[in-house]
C-alpha positions as CSV (number, residue, x, y, z in Angstrom):
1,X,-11.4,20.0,46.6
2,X,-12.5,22.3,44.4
3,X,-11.9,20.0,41.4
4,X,-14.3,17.5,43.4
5,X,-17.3,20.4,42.9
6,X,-20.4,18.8,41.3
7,X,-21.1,21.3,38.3
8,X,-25.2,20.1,38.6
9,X,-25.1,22.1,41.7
10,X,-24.7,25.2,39.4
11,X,-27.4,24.0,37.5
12,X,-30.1,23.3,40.3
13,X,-28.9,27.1,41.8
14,X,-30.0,28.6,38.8
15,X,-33.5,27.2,38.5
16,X,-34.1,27.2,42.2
17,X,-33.1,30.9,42.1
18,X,-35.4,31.5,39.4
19,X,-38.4,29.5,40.8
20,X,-37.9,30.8,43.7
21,X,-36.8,34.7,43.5
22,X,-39.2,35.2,40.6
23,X,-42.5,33.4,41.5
24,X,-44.9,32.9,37.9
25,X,-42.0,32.7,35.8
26,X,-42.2,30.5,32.8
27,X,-39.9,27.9,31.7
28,X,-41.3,28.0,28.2
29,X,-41.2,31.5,27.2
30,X,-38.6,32.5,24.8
31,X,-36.3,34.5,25.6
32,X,-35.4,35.7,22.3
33,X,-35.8,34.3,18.5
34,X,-33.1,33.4,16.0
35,X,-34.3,33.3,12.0
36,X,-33.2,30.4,10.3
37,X,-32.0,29.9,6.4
38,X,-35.1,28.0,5.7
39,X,-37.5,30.8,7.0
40,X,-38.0,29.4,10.7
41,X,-37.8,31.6,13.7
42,X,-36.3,29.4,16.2
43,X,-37.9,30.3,19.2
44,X,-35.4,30.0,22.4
45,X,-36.8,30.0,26.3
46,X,-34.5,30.3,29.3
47,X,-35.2,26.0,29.8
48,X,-34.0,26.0,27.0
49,X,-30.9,28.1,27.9
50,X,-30.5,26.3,31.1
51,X,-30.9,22.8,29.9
52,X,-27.5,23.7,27.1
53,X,-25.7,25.0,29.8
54,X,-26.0,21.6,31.8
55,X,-25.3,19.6,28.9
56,X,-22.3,21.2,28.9
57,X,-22.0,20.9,32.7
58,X,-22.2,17.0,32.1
59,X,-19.7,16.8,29.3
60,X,-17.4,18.5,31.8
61,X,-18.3,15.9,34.1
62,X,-17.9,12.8,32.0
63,X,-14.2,13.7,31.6
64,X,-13.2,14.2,35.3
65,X,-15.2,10.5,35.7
66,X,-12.1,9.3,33.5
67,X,-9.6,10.3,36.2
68,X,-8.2,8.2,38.1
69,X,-7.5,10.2,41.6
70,X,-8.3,9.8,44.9
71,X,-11.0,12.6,44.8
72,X,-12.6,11.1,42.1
73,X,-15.1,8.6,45.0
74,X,-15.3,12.1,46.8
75,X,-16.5,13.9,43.3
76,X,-18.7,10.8,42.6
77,X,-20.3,11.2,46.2
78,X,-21.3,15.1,46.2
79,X,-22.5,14.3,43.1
80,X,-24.3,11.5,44.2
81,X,-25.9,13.8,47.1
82,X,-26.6,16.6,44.6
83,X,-28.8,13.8,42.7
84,X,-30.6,12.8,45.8
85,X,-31.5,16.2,46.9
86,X,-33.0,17.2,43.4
87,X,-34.6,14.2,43.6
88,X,-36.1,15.3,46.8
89,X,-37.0,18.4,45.9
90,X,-38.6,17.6,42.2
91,X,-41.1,15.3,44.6
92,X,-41.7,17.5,46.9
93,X,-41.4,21.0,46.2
94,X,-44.2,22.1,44.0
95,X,-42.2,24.5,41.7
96,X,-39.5,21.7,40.7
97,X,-42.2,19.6,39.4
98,X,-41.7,21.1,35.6
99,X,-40.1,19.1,32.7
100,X,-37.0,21.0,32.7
101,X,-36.4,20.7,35.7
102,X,-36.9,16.7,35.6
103,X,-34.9,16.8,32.5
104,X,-32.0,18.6,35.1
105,X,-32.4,15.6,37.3
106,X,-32.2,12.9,34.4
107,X,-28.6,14.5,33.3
108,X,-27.7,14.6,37.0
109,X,-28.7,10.3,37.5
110,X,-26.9,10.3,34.0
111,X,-23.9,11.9,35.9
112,X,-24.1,9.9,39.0
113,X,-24.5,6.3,36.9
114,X,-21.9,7.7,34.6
115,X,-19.4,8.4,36.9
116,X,-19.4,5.6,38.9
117,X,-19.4,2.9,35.9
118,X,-16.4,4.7,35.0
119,X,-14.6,4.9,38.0
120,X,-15.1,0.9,38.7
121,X,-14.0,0.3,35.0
122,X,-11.1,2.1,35.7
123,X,-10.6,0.4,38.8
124,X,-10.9,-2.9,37.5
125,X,-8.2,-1.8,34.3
126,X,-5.8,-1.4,37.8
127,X,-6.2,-4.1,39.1
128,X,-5.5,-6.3,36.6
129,X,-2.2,-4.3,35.4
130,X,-1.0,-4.7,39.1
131,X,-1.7,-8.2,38.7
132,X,0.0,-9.0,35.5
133,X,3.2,-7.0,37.4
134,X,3.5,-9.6,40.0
């Protein structure tokens, strides 16, 4: 089961922990600066932070969609619920409403669409090689 965890769950944890624990807060206020080669200071803010780490948090997730287990509908349905509750809570709870936040949710519906296109690809891949074994 613990293969089935949806990784968004980490993600919303964090920013609901922040929002929430530390009230006023900003999103956009960087954390720390990086100089570049061409004489930039890139500028980086914990969204910023948060929104990389659940990039990766999706690339992790777009490779268990391409297993073909019998978890795999019950990963595809926490992370379907995980969708729905953000989705509840960025139109309803005033502190979600922030662009990294909806950002969060637009992975997480990338995710959920993701995983299940892949899942009834795969699906359909089986049931024609079952077929052709006939």
């Amino acid at each position: 089961m613990a293969a089935s965890f949806p990784l968004f769950l980490v993600s919303f944890a964090i920013y609901n922990m922040i929002a929430f624990l530390t009230p006023g807060t900003s999103w956009e206020g960087a954390l720390f600066s990086v100089p570049m080669q061409s004489g930039a200071t890139w500028l980086v803010s914990a969204g910023d932070l948060l929104l990389a780490l659940s990039l990766l948090f999706l690339f992790f997730e777009m490779l268990k969609a391409t297993r073909s287990y019998t978890r795999t509908i019950v990963d595809h349905l926490l992370s379907t619920l995980v969708f729905i509750a953000a989705l509840v809570e960025f139109l309803l709870v005033k502190e979600a409403a922030t662009s990294v936040f909806a950002l969060l949710l637009l992975m997480s519906a990338v995710d959920v669409i993701a995983g299940w296109v892949v899942s009834m690809g795969s699906a359909r891949r089986d049931i024609q090689v079952d077929h052709l074994n006939q």
